[in-house]
N, C-alpha and C positions, 0 to 999 in steps of 0.2 A: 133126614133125622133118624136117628139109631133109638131103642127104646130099650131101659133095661131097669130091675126091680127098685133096685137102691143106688142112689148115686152120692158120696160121701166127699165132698168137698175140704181139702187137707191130707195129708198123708205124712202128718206129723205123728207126737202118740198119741193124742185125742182120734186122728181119724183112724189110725192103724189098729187100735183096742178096738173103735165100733165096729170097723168090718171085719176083723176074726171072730168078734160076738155075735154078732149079725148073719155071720157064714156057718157058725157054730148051733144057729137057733134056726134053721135050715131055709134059711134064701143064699142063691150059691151064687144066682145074676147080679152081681155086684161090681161098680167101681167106682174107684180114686180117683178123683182127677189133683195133680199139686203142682204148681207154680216152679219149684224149684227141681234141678236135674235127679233130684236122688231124694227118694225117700225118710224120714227119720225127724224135718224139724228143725228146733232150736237144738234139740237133743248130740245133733252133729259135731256144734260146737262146745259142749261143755263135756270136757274130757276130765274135771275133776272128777270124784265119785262122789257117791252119796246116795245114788238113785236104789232104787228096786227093792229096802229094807223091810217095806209093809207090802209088797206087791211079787216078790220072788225068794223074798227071806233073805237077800244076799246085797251087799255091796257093790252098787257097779257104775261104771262112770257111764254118761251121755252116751254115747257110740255103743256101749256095751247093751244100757236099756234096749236102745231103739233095736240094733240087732235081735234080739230077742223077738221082737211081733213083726221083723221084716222075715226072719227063718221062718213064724207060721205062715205069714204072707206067700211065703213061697211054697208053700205045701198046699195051699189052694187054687182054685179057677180065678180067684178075683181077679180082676184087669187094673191095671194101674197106669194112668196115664201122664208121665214126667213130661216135665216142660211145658205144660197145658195151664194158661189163665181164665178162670172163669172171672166174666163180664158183666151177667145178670142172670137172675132166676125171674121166671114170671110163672107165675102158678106149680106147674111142675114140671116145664120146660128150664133145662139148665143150658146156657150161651157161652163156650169158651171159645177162644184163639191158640195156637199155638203154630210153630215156626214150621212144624212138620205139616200140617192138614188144615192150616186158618181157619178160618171161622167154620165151627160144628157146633149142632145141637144135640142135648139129649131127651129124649119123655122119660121121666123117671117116676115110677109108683110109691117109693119114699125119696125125701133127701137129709142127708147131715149134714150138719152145718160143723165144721172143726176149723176154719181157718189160722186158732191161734189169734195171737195179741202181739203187737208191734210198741218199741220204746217211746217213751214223749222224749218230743229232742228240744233244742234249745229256743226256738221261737216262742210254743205256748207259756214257756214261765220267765218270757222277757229279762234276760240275763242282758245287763246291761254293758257296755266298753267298745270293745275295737273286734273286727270280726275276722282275724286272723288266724291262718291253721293253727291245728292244734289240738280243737274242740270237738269230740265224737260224743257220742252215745257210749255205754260201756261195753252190749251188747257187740255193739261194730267192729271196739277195738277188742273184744273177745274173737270175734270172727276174723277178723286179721293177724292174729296173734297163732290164733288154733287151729283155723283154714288154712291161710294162704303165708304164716310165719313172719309176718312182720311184727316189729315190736313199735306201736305208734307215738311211743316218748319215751325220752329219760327219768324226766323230775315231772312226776304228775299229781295233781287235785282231784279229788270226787268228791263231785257233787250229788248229795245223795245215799241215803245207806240201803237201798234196796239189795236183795239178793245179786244179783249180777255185779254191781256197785263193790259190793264187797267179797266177792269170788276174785275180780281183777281185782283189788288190791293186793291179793297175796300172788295171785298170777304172774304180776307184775311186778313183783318183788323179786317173786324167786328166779324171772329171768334178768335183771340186775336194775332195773326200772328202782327211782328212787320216786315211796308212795311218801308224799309231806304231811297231808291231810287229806281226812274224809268230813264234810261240813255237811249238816242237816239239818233242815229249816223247824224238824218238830223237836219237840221236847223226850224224843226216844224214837228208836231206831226201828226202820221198817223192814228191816229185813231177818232171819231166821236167829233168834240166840246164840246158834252155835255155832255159825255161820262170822257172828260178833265176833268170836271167844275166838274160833278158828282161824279166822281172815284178817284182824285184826290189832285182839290184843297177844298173841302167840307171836306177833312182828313187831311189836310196841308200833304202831302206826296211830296216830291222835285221832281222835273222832270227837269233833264239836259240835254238839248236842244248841240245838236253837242259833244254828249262824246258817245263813246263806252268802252267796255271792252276792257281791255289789258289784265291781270292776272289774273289767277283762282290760288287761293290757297290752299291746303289742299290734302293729298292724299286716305285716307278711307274715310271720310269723308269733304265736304268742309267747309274750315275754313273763308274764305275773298273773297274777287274780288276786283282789282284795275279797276275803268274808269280812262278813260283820253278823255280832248277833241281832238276835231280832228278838221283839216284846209278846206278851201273850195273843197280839194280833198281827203278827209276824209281821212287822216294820222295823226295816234294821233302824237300830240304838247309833245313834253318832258317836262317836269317840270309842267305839269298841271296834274299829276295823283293824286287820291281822294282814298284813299281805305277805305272796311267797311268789318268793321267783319261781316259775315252772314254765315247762315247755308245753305243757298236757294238762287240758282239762278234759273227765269223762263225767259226763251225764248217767245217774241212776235217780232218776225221778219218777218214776212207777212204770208200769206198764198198762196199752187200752186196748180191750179186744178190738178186732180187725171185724167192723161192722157193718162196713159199706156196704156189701151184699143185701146185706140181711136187712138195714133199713130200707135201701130199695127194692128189696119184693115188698113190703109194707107191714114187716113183722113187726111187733109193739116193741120198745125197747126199754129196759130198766134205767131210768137214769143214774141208780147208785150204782149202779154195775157194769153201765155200757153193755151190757150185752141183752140178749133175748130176753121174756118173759118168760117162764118153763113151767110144768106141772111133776110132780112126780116120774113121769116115766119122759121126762127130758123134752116133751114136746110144744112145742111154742105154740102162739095164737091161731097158728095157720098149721091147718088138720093136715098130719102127712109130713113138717118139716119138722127137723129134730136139731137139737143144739148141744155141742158138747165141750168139755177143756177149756182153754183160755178166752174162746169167741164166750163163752158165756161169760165167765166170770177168772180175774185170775187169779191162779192156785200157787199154794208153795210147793206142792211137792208131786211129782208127776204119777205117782202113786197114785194121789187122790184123781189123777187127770184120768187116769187108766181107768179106775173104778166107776168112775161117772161115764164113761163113754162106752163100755161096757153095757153099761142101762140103755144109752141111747139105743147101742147096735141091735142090744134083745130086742127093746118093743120096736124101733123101728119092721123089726123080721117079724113081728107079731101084726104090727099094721099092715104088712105086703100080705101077708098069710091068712087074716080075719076080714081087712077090709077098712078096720079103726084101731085106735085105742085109747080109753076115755071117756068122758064129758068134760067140756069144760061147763056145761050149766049147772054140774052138780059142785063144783070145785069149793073149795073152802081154801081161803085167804090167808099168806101168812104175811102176819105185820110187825115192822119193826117197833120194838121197846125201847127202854132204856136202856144206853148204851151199845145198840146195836145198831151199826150201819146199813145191813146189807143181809138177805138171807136168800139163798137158792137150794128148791125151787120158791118159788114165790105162788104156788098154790099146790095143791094137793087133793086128788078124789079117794077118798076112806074108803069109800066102797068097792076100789079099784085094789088096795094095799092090801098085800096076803098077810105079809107077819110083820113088816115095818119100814119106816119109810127115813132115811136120813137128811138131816137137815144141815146143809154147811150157814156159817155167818162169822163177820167180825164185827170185833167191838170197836168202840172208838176213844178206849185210851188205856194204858196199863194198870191194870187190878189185880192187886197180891191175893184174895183171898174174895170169892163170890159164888153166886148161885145163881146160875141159868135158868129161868121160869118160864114155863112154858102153859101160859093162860088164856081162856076160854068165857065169855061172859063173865068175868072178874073170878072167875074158882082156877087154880094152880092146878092140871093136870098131870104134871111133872117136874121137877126138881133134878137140877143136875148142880153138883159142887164142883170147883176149882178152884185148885192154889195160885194159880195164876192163868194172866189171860192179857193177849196185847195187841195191837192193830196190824201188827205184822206178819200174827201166826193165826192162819184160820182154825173159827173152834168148827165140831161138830158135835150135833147128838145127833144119838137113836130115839125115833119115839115108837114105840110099839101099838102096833092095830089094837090093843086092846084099853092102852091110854088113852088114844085119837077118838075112838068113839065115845069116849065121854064128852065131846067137845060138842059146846051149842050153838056155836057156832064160830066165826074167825075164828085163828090161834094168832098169838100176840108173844114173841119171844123178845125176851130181857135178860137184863144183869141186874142184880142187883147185892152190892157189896157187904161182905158179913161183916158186923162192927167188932175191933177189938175188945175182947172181954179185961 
């Protein structure tokens, strides 16, 4: 068994941001261990751009971000170990395999958790017909399309408006794929506005808003799919079925951090979020493991992933260095309000926050015009407006150390919508 300070699990851009921050906040014994031959992620495959606008001030596609922290990568000691699966952590022994040196251990004095987040595919939301090719995830037929150049159909359906979801519809448009429909079970779209505007309406591509799949047809291969719309309790409506011939169905139906790890060392886990519980400086229940990017919670924009993991990499380098970072006995609770699903972190120590501490969350339905409250034994500490807000785009605020210590206790974040005058 090899022992070394930090061991960061992932080498996507959640783990690649902690350990250049990490390396940067001076612990140098650092490594990567990642599952796949090359470093970089989902990042690899998405060769649109868009990326790095809040995080490098520039426009850059997938391959170009990820480049970016694999150059500082290389300008450091960190060890990076490709092709390595880790198995379990117990305490702060980390168990991987890999095809070069089988099974190895490491002792590692912190660990990050970055494994990322994997597609939900067609089993958990019981798509019902004939189980013939055809049918991927969108991610997959992005990776075959962008990886390895295959084009996975002609005449294709998406199910789904998530980001990926609607990145391959124009994807596959412009390599001559004919997109029929994009069908979605909610009453508005999950994935980016402009992403909408971009991927969709700029190729007249239809987007039915409250229809899902009923029918999969075909059995070698897939011949159709019936939608139908569905009611406020998403049961499709009878006589509203639509059917199209297509060869291709892809799945964009959200994304779930990759948590199996992390529930089998016995880390508490959010149920809104599938991922970790966290404190302000990114650290889960268990003193010493840190969580960052899409294994916590997932994000739109890799930007925010960078920023967040960032936090983890410092304080983890500040745990190896002090020995802790923290209390959670003095922690203060953040709870969801009205209208708010989900907030990370899910606690917070004041006493720990120099100048301010940010809070990501989403809401749970589109609001033209509102106010984010952020309250304390029933008194408003803080006030934030927005013209708009929707379950697809995460909000954040800032709350400043010198708001936070007015709080008597929990904080309690909501929405709540400004009436028209």
């Amino acid at each position: 068994m090899t022992k070394h300070d930090i061991v960061i699990i992932g080498a996507g851009p959640a783990g690649l941001a902690a350990a250049i921050a990490a390396y940067n906040a001076g612990v140098k014994d650092i490594v990567i261990i990642e599952r796949d031959k090359e470093a970089g992620g989902i990042l690899n495959q998405c060769i649109h751009n868009g990326f790095g606008l809040h995080r490098f001030g520039e426009e850059l596609t997938g391959p170009e971000y990820a480049a970016k922290y694999i150059d500082m990568l290389n300008n450091t000691d960190i060890k990076l170990l490709l092709g390595t699966m880790v198995v379990s952590i117990d305490g702060k022994i980390v168990s991987m395999v890999s095809e070069a040196d089988g099974f190895c251990q490491i002792e590692a004095k912190a660990i990050i958790l970055a494994m990322g987040c994997r597609e939900r595919n067609r089993g958990p939301i019981f798509v019902p017909g004939g189980r013939g090719r055809g049918v991927f995830t969108a991610g997959a037929a992005q990776r075959y399309l962008n990886i390895n150049g295959y084009l996975v159909g002609k005449r294709v359906v998406i199910l789904g408006s998530g980001d990926i979801g609607l990145i391959m519809a124009r994807r596959m448009t412009l390599e001559g794929a004919k997109v029929l429909a994009v069908a979605e079970i909610m009453p508005f779209t999950n994935g980016l506005a402009r992403n909408v505007a971009q991927c969709l309406e700029d190729y007249d591509i239809p987007l039915y808003l409250s229809h899902t799949v009923t029918n999969v047809i075909g059995k070698n291969r897939l011949e159709g799919i019936v939608i139908s719309e569905v009611d406020e309790n998403r049961k499709p409506i009878p006589g509203t079925e639509k059917r199209f011939e297509c060869d291709t169905l892809l799945l964009s139906v959200g994304l779930v951090p990759e948590n199996e790890i992390t529930r089998s060392a016995g880390i508490e886990i959010d149920p809104r979020t599938n991922g970790a519980i966290v404190g302000e400086d990114m650290q889960t229940g268990e003193s010493g493991i840190f969580a960052c990017g899409n294994v916590l919670h997932v994000h739109d924009l890799v930007d925010y992933v960078s920023a967040e993991s960032e936090r983890a990499g410092i304080n983890a380098a500040k745990y190896v260095l002090s020995g802790c970072v923290g209390s959670v006995g003095n922690a203060t609770y953040i709870q969801n309000g009205t209208d708010v699903s989900y907030t990370v972190p899910q606690r917070i120590e004041i006493e720990n926050i120099e100048k301010s501490v940010d809070i990501f969350f989403r809401v749970r339905r589109k609001i033209d015009s509102c106010r984010i409250n952020v309250v304390s034994e029933g008194e408003v500490i803080a006030s934030f407006k927005r013209e708009f807000v929707a379950p697809g785009e995460m909000q954040k605020i800032t709350l400043p150390r010198l708001l936070l210590d007015k709080a008597l206790g929990d904080i309690t974040v909501s929405v709540a919508e400004i009436a028209e005058e």
